[in-house]
PADO-305014 format. One record per residue: residue number from 0; x, y, z of N, C-alpha, C in turn. Coordinates in Angstrom, 2 decimals. Layout:
BEGIN
R  num     n.px     n.py     n.pz    ca.px    ca.py    ca.pz     c.px     c.py     c.pz
R  NUM        X        Y        Z        X        Y        Z        X        Y        Z
...
END
This chain:
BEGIN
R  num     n.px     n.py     n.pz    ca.px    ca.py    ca.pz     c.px     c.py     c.pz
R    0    -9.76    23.19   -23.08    -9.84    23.60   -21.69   -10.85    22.75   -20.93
R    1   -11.86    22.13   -21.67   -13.04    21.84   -20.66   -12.42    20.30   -20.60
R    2   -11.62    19.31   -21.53   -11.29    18.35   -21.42   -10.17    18.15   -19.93
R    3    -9.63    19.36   -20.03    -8.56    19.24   -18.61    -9.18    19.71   -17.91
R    4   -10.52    20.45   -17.79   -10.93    20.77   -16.52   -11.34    18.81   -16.33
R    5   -12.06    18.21   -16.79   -12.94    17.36   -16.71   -11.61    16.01   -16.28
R    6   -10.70    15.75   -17.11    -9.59    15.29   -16.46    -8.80    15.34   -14.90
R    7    -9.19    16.92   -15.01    -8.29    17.40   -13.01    -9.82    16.56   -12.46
R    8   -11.17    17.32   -12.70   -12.26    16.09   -11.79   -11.85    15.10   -11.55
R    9   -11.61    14.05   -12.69   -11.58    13.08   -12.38   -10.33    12.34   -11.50
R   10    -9.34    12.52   -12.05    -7.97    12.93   -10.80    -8.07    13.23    -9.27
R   11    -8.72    13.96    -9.20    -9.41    14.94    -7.89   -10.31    13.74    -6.77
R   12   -11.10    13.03    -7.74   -12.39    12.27    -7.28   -12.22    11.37    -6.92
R   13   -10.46    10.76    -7.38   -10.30     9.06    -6.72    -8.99     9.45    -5.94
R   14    -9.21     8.93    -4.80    -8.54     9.03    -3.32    -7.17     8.16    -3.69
R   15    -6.00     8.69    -4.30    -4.86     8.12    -4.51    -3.48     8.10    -3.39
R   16    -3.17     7.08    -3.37    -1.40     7.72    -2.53    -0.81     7.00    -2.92
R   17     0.35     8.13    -3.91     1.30     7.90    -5.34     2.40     8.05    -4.19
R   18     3.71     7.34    -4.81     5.10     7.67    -4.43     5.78     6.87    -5.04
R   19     7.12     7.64    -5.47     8.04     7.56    -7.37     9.11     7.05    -5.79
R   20     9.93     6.20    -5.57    10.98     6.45    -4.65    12.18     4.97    -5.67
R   21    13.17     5.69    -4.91    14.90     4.55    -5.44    14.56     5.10    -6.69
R   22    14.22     6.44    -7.48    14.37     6.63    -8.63    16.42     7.09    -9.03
R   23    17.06     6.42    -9.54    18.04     6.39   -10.48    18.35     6.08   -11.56
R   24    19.60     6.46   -12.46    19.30     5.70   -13.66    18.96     4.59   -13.92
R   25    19.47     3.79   -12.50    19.44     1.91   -12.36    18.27     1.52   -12.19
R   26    17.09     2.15   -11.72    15.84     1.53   -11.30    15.02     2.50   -10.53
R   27    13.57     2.35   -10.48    12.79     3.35    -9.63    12.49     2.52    -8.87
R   28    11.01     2.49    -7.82    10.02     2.09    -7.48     8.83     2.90    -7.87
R   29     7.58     2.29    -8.25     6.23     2.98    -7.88     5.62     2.62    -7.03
R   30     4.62     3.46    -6.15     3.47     2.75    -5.14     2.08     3.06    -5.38
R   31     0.98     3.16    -5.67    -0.16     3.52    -5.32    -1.01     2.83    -5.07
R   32    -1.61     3.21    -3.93    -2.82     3.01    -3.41    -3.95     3.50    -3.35
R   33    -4.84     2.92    -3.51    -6.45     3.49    -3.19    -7.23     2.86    -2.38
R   34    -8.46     3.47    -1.77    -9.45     2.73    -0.65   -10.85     2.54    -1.67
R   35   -11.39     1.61    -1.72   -12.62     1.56    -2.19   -13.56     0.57    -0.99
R   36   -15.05     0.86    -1.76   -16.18     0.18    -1.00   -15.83    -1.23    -1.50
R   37   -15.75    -1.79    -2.24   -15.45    -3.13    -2.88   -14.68    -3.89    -1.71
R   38   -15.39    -5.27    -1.72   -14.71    -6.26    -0.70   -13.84    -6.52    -1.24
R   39   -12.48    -6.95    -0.44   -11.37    -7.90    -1.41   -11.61    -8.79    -1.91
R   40   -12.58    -9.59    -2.31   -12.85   -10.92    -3.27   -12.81   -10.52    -4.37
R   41   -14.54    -9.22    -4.50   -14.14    -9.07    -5.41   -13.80    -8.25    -6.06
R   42   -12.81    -7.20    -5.45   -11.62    -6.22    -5.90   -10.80    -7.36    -6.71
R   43   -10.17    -8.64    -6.42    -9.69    -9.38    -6.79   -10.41    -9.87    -8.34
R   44   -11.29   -10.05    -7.90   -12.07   -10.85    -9.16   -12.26    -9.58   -10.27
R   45   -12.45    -8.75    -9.78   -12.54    -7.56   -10.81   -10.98    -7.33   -11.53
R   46   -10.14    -7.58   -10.62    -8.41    -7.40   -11.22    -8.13    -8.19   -12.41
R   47    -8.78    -9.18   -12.23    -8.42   -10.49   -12.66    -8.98   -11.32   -13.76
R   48   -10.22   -11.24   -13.46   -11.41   -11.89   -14.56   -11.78   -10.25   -15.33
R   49   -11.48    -9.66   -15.22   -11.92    -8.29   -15.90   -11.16    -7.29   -16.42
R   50    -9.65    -7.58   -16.27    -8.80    -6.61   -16.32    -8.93    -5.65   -17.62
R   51    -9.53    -6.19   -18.96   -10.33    -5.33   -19.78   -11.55    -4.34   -19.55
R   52   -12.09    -4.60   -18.33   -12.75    -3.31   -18.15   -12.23    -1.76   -17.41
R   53   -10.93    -2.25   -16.78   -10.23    -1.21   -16.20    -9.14    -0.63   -16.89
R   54    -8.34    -1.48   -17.28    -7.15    -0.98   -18.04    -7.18    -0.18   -18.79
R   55    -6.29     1.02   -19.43    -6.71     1.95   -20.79    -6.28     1.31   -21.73
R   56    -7.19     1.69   -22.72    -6.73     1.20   -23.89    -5.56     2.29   -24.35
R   57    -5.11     3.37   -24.15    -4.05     3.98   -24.16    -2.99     3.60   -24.02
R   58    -3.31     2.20   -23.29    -1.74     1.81   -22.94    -2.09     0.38   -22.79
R   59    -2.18     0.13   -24.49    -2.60    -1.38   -25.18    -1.76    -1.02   -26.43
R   60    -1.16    -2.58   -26.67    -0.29    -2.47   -28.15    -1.63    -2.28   -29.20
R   61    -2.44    -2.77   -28.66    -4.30    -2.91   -29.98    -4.50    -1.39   -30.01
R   62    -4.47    -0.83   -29.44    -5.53     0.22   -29.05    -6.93    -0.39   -28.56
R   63    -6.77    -1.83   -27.93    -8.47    -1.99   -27.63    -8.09    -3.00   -26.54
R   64    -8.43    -2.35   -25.87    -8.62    -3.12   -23.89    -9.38    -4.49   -24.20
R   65   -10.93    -4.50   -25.09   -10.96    -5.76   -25.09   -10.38    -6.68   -25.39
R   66    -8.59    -6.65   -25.90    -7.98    -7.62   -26.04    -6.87    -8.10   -25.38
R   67    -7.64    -7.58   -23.58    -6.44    -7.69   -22.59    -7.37    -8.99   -21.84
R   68    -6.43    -9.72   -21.26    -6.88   -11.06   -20.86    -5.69   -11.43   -19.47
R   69    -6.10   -12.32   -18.89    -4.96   -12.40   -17.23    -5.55   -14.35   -17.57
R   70    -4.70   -15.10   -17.45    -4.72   -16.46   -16.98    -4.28   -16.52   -15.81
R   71    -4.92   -17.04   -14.59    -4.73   -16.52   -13.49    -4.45   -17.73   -12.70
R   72    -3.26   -18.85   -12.84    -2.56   -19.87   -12.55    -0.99   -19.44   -12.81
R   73    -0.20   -20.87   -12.25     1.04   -20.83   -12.34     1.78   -20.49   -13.81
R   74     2.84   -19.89   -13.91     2.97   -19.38   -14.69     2.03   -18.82   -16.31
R   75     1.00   -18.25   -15.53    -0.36   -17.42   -16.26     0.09   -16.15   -16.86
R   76    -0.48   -15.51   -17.26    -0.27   -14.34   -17.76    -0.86   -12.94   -17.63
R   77    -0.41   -11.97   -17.79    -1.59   -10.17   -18.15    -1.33   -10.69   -19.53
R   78    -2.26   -10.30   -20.49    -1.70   -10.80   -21.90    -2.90    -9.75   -23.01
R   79    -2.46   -10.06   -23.96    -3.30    -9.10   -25.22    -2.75    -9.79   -26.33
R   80    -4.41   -10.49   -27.10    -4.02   -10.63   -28.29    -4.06    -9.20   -29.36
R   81    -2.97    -9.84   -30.34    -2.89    -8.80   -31.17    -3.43    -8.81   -32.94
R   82    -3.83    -7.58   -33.41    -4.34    -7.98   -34.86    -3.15    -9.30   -35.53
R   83    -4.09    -9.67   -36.81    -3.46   -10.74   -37.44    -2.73   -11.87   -36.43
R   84    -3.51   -12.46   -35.69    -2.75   -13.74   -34.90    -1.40   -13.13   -33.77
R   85    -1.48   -12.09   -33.86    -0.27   -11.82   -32.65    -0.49   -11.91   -31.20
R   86     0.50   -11.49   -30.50     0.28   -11.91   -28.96     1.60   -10.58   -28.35
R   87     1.37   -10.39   -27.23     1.94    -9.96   -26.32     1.80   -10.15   -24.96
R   88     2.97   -10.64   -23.98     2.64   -10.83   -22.56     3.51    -9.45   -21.88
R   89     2.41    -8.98   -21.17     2.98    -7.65   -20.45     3.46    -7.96   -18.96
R   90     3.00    -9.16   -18.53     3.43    -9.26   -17.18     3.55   -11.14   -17.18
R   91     4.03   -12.00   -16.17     4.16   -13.44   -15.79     3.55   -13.43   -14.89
R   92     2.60   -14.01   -13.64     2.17   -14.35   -12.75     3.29   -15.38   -12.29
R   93     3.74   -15.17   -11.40     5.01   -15.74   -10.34     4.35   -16.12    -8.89
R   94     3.31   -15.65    -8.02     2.85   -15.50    -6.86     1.35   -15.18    -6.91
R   95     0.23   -16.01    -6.21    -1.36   -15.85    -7.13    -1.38   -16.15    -5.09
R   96    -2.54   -15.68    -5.00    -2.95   -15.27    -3.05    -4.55   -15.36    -3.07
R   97    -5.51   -16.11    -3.94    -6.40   -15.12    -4.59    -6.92   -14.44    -3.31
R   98    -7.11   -13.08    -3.90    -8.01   -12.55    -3.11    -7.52   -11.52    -2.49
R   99    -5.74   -11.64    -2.42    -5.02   -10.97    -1.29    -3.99   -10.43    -1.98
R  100    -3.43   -11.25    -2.80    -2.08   -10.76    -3.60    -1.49   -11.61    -4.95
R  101    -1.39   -10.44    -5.60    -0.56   -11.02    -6.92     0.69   -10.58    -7.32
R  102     1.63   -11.44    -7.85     2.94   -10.70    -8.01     3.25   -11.49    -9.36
R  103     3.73   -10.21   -10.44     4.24   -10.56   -11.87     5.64   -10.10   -11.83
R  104     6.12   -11.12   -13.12     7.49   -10.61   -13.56     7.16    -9.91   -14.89
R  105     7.78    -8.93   -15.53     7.62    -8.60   -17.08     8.14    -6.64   -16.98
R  106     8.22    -6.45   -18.02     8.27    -4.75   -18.40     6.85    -4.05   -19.29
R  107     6.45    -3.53   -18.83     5.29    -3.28   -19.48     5.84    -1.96   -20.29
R  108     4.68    -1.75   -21.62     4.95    -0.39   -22.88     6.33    -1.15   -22.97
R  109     6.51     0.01   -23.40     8.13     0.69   -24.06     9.00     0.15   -22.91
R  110     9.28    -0.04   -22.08    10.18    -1.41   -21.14    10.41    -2.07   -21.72
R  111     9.55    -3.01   -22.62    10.04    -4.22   -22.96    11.30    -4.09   -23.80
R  112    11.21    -3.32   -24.46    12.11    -2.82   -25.36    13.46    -2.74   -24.84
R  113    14.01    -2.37   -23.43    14.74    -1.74   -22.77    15.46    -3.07   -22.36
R  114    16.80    -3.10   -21.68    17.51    -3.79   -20.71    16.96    -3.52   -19.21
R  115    16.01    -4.17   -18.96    15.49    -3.77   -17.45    14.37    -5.29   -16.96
R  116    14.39    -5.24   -15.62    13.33    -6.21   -14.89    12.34    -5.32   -14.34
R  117    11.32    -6.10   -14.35    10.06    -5.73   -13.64     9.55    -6.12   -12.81
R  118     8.84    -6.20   -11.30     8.63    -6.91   -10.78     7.37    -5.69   -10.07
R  119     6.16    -6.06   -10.46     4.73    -5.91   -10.41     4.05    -6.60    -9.05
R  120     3.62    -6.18    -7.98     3.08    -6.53    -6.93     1.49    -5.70    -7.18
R  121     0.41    -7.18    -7.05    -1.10    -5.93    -6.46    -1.19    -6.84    -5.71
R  122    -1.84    -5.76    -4.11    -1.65    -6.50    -3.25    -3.31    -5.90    -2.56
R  123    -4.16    -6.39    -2.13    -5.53    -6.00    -1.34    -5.72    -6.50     0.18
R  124    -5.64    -5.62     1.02    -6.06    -5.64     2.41    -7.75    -5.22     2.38
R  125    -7.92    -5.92     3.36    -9.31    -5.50     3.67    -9.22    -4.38     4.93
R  126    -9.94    -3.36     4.47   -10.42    -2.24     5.74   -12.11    -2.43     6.07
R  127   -12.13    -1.37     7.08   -13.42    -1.60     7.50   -14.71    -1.24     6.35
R  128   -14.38    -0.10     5.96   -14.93     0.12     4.82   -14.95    -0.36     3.38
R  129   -14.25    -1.83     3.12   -13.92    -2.25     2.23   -12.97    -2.79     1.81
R  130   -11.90    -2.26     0.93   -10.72    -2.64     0.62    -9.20    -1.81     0.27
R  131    -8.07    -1.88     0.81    -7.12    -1.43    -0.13    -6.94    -2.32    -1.13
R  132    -6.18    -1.17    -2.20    -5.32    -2.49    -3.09    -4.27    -1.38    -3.60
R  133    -3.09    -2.02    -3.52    -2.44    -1.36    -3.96    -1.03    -2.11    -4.66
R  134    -0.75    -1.25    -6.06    -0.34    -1.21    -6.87     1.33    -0.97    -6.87
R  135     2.19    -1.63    -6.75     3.63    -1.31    -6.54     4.58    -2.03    -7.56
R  136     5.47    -1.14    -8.47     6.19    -1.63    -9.27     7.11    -1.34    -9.63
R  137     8.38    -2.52    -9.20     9.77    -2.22    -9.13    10.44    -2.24   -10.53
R  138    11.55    -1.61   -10.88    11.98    -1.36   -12.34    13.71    -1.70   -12.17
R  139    14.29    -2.05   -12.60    15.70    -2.15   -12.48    16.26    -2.69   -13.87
R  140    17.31    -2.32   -13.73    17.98    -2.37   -15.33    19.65    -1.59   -15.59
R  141    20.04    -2.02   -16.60    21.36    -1.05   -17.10    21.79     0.28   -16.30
R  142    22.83     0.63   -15.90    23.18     1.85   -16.19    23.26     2.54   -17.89
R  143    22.72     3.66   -17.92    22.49     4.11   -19.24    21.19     3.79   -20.00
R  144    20.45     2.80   -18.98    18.91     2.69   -19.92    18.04     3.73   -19.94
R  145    18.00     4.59   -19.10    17.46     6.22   -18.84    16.22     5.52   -18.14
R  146    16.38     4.43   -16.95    15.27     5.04   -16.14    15.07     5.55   -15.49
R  147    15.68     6.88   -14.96    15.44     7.64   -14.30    14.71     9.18   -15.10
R  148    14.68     9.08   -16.37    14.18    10.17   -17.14    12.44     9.41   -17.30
R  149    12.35     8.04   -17.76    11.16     7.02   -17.61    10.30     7.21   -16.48
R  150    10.46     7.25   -15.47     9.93     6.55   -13.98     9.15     7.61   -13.67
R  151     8.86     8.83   -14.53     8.17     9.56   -14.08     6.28     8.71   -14.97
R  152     6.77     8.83   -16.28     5.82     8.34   -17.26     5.12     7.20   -16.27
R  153     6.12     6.27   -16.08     5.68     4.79   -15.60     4.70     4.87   -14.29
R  154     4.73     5.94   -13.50     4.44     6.40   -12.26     3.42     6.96   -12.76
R  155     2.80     7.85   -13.11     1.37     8.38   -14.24     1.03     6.87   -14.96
R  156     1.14     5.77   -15.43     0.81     4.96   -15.95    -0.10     4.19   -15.16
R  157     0.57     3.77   -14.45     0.34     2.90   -13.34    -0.78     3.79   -11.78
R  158    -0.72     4.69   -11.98    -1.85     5.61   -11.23    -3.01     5.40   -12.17
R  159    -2.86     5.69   -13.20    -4.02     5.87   -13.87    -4.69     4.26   -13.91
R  160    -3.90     3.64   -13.89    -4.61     2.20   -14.25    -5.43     1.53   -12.86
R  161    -4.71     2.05   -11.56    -5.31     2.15   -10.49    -6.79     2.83    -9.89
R  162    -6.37     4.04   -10.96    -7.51     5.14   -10.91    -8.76     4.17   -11.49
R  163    -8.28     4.14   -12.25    -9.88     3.39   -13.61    -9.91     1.88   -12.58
R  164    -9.41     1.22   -12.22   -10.19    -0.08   -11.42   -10.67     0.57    -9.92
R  165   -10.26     1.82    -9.67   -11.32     2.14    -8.42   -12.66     2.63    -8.75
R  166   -12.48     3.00   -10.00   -13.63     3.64   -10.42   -14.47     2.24   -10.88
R  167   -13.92     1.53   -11.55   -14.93     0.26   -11.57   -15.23    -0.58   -10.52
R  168   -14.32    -0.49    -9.52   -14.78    -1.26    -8.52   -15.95    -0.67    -7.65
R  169   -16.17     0.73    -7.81   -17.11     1.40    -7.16   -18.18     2.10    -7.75
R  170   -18.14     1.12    -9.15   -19.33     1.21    -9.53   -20.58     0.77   -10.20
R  171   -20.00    -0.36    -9.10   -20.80    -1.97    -9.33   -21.82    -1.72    -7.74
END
């Protein structure tokens, strides 16, 4: 009980705006956004050169975030090495803005697995108070791949990963 009280806190405490939309079997969308104090440089630089301090390791093939890494050039990577010499790329860098916007190709988790495309946008505006950035990721694929039973998971995934870089960005 005290772990889900302490979970809803934390949920509660970072200023999110989620929306699941074009969910069908063929494909969803996700959106979220958050506002932080963090300038867009380095909201950026924190995305990017750091993505191991935000990401969960919950949702690492390692179980360990320190082995998430971003090469942050033309065809660069989100990437994680894996025990014994392995590798996994969870996303492509297709579109690099620094500062302003990034856009990947790839399926992240259990996607990859699937008949489906991915197409990953983080994108940061500057407000007066700092920065948006927000997190949007398109899914498309097969009829019969079940993403429309998915897109809920993927939508909680992708919040949470938003959640934890507002929280690091605001608390530097």
């Amino acid at each position: 009980m005290k772990q889900l009280l302490c979970a809803l806190l934390l949920v509660a405490s970072t200023p999110l705006a989620a929306e699941l939309s074009n969910k069908s079997e063929t494909g969803f969308t996700v959106t979220h956004s958050v506002e932080t104090g963090a300038d867009a440089f380095f909201a950026y630089r924190t995305m990017t050169a750091h993505v191991d301090q935000w990401w969960s390791e919950a949702h690492t093939w390692s179980g360990n975030a320190a082995n998430l890494y971003m090469k942050v050039e033309r065809n660069g990577c989100f990437c994680e090495r894996l025990p014994r010499g392995g590798h996994v790329e969870h996303l492509r860098l297709i579109f690099i803005d620094p500062g302003l916007e990034l856009r990947f190709d790839g399926a992240l988790g259990p996607l990859q697995a699937m008949p489906v495309f991915g197409r990953m946008i983080w994108k940061i505006d500057e407000i007066e108070t700092g920065s948006r950035v927000t997190f949007t990721y398109h899914v498309n694929g097969q009829a019969g791949a079940g993403l429309g039973d998915i897109a809920p998971a993927v939508d909680a995934v992708i919040g949470e990963q938003l959640g934890n870089l507002a929280k690091r960005l605001d608390w530097d």
